[in-house]
DSSP file (Angstrom, degrees, kcal/mol; ACC not computed):
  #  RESIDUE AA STRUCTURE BP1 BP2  ACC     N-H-->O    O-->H-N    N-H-->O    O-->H-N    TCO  KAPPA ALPHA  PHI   PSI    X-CA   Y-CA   Z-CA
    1    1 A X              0   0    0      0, 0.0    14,-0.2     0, 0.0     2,-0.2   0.000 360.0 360.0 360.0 155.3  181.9  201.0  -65.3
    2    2 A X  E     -A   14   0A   0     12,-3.9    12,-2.0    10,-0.1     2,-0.3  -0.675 360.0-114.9-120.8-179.9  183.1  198.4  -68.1
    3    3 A X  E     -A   13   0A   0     10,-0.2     2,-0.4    -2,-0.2    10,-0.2  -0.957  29.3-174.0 -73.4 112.9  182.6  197.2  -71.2
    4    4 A X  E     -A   12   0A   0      8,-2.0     8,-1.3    -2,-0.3     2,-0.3  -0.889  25.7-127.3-116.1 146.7  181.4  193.7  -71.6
    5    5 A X  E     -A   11   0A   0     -2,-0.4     6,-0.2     6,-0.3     2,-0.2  -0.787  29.4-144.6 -92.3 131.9  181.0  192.0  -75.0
    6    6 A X    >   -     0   0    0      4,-0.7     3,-2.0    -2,-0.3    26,-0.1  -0.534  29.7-102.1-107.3-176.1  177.2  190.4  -75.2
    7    7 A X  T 3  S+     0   0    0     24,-0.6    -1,-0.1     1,-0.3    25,-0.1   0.579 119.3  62.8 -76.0  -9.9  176.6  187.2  -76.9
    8    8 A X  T 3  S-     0   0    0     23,-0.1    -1,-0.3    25,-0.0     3,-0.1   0.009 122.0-103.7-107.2  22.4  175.2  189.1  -80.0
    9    9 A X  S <  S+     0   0    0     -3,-2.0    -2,-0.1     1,-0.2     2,-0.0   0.313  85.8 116.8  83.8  12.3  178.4  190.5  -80.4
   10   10 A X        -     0   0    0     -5,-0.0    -4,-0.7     1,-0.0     2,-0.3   0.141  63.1-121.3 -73.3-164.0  177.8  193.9  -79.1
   11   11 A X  E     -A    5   0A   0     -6,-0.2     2,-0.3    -3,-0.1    -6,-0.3  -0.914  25.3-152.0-144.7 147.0  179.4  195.3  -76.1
   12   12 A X  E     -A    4   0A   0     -8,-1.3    -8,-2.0    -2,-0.3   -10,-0.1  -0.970  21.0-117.5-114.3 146.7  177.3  196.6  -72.8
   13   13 A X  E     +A    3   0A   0     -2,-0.3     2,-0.2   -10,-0.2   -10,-0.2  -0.297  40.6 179.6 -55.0 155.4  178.0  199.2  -70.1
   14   14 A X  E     -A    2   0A   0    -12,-2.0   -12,-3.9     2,-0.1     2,-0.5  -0.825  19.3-138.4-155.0 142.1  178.1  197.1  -66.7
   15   15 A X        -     0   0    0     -2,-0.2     2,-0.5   -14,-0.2   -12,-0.0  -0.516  11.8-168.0 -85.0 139.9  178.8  198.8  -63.3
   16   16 A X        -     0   0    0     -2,-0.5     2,-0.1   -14,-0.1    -2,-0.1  -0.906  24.1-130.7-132.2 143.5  181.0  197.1  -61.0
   17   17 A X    >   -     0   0    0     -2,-0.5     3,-1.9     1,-0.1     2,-0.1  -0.472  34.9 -94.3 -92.6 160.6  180.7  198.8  -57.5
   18   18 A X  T 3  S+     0   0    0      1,-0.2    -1,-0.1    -2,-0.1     3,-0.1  -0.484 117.9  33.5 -71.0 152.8  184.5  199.8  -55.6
   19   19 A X  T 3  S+     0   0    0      1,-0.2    -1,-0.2    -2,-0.1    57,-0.1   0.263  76.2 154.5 124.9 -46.7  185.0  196.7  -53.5
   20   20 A X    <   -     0   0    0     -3,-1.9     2,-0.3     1,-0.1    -1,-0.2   0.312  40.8-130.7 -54.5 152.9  183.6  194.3  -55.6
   21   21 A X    >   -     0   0    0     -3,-0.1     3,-0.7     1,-0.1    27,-0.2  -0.793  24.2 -92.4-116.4 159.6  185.3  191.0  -54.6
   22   22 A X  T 3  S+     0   0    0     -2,-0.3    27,-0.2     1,-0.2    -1,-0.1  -0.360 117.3  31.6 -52.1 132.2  187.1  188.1  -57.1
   23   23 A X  T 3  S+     0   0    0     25,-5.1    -1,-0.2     1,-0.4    26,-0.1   0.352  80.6 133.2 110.5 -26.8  184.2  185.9  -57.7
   24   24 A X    <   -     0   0    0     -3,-0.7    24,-4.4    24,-0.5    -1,-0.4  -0.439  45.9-138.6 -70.0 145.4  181.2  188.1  -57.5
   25   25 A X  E     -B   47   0B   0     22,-0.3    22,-0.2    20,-0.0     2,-0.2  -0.808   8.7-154.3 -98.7 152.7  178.4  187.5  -60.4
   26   26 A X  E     -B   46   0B   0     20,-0.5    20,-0.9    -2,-0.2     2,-0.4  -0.744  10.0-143.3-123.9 156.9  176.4  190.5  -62.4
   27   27 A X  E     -B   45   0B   0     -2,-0.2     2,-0.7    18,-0.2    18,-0.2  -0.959  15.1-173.5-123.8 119.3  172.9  189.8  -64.0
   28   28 A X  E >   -B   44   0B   0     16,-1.8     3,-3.3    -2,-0.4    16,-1.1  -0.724  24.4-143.1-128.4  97.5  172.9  191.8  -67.2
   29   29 A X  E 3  S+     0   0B   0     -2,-0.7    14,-0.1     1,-0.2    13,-0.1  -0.301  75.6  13.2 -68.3 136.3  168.9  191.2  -68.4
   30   30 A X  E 3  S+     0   0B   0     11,-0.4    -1,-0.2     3,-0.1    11,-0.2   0.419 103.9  96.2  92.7  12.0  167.8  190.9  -71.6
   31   31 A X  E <   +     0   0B   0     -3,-3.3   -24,-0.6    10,-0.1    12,-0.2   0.049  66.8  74.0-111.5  30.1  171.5  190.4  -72.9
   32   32 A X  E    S-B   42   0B   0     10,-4.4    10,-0.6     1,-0.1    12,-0.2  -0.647  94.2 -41.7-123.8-166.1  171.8  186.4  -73.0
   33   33 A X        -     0   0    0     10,-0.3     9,-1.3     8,-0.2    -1,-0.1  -0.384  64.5-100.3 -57.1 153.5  170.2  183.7  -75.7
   34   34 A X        -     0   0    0      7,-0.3     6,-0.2     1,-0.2     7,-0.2  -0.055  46.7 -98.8 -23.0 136.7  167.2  184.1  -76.8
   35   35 A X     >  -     0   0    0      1,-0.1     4,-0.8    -2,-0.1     3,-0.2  -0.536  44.1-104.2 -77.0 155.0  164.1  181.3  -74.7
   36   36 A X  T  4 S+     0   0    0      1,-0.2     2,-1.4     2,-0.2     3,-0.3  -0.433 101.2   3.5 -68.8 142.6  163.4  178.5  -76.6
   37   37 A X  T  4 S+     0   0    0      1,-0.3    -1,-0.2    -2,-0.1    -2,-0.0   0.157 124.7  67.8  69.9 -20.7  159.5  179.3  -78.2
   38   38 A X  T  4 S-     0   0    0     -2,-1.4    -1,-0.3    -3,-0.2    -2,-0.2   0.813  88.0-142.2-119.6 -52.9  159.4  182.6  -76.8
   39   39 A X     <  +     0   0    0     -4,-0.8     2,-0.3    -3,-0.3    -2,-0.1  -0.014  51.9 132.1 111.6 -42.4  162.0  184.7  -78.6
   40   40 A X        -     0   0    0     -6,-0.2    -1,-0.2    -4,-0.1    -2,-0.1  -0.345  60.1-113.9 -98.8 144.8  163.0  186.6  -76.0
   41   41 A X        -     0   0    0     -2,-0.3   -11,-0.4   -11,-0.2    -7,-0.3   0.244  31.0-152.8 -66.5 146.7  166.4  187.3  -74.9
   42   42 A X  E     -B   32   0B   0     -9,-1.3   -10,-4.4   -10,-0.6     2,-0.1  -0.464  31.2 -73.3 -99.4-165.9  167.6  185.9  -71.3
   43   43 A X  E     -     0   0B   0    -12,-0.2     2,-0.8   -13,-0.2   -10,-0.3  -0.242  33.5-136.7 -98.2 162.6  170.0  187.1  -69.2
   44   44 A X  E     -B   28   0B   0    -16,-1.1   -16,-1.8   -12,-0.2     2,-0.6  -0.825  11.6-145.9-114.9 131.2  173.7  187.2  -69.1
   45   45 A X  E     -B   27   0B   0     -2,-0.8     2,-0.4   -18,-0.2   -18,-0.2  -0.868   7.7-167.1-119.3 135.6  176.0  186.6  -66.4
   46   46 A X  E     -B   26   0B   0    -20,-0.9     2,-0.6    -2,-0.6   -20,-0.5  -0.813   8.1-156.4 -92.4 102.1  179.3  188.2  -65.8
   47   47 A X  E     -B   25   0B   0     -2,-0.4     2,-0.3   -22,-0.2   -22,-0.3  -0.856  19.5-137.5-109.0 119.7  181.7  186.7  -63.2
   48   48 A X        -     0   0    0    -24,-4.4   -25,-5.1    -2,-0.6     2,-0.6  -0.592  18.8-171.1 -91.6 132.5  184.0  189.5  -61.9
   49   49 A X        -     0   0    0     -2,-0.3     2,-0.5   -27,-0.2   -27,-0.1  -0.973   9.9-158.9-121.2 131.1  188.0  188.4  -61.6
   50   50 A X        -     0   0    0     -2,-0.6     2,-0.4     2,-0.0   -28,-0.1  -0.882  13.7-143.4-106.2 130.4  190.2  191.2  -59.7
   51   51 A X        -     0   0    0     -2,-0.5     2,-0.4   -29,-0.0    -2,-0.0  -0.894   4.8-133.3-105.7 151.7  193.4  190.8  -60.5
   52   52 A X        -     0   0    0     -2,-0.4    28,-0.0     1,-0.1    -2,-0.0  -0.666  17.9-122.7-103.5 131.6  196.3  191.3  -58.1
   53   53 A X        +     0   0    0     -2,-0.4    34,-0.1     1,-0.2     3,-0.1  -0.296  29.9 167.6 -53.0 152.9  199.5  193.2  -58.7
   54   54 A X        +     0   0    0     34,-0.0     2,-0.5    33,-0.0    -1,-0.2   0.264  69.0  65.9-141.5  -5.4  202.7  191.8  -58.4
   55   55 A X        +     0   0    0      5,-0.0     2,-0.1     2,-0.0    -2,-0.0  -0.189  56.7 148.5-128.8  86.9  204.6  194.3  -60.0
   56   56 A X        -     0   0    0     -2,-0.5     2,-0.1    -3,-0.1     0, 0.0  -0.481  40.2-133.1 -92.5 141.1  204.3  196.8  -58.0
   57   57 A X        -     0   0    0     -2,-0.1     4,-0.3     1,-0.0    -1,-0.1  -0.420  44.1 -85.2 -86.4-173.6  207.8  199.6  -57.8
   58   58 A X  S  > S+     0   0    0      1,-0.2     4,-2.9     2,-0.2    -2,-0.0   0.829 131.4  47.1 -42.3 -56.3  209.3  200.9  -54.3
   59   59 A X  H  > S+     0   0    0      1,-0.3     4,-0.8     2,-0.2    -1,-0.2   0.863 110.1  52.0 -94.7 -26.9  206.5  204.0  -54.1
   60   60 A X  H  > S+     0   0    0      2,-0.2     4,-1.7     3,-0.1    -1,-0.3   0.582 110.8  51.2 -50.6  -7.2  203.1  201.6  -55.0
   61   61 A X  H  > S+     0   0    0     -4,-0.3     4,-0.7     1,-0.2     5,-0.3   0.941 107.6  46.1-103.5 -48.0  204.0  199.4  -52.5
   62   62 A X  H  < S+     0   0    0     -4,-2.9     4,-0.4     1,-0.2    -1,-0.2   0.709 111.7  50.7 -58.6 -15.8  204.4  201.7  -49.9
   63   63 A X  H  X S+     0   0    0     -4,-0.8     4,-1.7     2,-0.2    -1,-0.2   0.689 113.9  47.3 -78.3 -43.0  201.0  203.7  -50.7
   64   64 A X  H >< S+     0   0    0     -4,-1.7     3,-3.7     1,-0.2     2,-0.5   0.633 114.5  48.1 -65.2 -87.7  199.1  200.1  -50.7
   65   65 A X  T 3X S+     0   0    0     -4,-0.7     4,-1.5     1,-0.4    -2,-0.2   0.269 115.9  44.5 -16.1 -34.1  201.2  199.4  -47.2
   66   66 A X  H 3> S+     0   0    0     -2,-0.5     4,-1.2    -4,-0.4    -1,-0.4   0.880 115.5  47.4 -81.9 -45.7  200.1  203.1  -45.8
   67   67 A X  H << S+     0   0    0     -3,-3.7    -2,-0.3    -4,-1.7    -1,-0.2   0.403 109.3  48.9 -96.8  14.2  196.7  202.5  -47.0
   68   68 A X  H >4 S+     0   0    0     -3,-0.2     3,-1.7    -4,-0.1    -1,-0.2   0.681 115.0  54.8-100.6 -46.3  196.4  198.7  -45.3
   69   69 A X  H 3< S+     0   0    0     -4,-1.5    -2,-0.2     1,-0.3    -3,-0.1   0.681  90.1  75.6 -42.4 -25.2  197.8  200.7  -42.1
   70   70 A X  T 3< S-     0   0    0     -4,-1.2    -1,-0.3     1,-0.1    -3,-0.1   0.267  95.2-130.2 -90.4  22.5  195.2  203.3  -42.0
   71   71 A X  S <  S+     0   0    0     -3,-1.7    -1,-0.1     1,-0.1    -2,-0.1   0.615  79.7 111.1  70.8 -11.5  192.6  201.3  -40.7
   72   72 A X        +     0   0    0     -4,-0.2     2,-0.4    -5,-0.1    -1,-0.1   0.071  50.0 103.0-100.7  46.6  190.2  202.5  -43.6
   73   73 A X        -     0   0    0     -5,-0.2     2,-0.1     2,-0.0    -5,-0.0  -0.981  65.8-131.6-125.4 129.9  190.1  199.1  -45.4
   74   74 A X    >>> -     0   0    0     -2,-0.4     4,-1.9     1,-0.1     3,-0.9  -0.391  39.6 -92.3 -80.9 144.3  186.7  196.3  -45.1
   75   75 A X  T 345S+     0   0    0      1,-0.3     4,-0.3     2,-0.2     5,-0.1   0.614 125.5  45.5 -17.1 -35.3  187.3  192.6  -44.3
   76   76 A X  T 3>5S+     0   0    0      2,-0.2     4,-1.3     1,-0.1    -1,-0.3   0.746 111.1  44.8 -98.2 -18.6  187.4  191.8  -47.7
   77   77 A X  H <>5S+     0   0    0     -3,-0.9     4,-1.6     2,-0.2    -2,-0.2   0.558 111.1  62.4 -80.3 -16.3  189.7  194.4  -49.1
   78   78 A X  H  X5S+     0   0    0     -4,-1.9     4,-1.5     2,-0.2    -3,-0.2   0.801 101.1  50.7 -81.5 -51.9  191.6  193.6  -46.0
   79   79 A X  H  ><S+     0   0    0     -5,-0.5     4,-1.7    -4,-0.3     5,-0.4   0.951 101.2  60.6 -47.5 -72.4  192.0  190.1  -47.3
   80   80 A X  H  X S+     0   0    0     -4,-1.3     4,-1.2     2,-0.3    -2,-0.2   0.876 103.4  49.9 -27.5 -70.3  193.2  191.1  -50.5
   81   81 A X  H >X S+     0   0    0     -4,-1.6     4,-1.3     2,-0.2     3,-1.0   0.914  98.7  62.7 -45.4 -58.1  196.3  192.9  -49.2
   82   82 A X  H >X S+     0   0    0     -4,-1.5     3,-3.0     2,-0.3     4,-1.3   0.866 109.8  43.3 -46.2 -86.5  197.2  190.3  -47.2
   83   83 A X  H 3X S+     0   0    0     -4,-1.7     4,-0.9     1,-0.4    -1,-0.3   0.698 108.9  56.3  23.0 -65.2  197.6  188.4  -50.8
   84   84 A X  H <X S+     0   0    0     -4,-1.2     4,-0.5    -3,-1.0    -1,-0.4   0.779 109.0  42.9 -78.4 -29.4  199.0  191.0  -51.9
   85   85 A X  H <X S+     0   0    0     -3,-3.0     4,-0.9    -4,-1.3    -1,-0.3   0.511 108.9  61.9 -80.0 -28.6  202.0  190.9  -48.8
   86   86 A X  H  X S+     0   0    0     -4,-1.3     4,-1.1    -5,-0.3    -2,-0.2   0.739 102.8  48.7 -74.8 -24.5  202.2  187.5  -49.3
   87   87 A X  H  < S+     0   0    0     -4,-0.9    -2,-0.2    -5,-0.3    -1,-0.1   0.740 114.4  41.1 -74.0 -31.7  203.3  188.2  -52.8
   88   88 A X  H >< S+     0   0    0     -4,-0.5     3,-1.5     2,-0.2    -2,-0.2   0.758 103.2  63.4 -72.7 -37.6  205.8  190.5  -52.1
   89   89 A X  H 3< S+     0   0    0     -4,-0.9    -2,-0.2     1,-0.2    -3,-0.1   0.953 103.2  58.1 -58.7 -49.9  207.1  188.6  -49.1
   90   90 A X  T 3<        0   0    0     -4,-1.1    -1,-0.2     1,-0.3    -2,-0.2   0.660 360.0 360.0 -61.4 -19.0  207.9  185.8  -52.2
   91   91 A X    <         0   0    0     -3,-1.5    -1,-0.3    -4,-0.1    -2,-0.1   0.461 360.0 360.0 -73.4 360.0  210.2  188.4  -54.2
């Protein structure tokens, strides 16, 4: 879970599930402007950005590199590494 800052200058809890991909939106109701005539607040949307390491030492890099090997990784997380090996590959 995060913190998010709402438009009324609060902050709300928001869950972001493990996994979650660059790009994904959250709906957080009843936290966005107010409806025109009605008063009541609409919803707020949340655009999740993952950011990728790139400075990763000797012993993170081998722990992602074991853990892309072990087969226990989804299509998209799968993706991701690959990124992430392309980045290193640049060093």
């Amino acid at each position: 879970s995060i913190d998010v800052p709402t438009l009324e200058g609060k902050m709300a809890r928001l869950t972001i599930e493990a996994g979650t991909q660059s790009g994904r939106k959250f709906r957080m109701r009843g936290k966005g402007m107010p409806a025109l005539r009605r008063g009541n607040p609409g919803d707020q949307i949340v655009e999740v950005q993952v950011e990728t390491p790139t400075n990763l030492n000797k012993k993170q890099k081998e722990l992602l590199e074991a853990f892309s090997n072990s087969g226990n990784t989804s299509p998209e997380s799968a993706s991701f590494l690959e990124r992430v090996k392309r980045i290193w590959a640049d060093d």
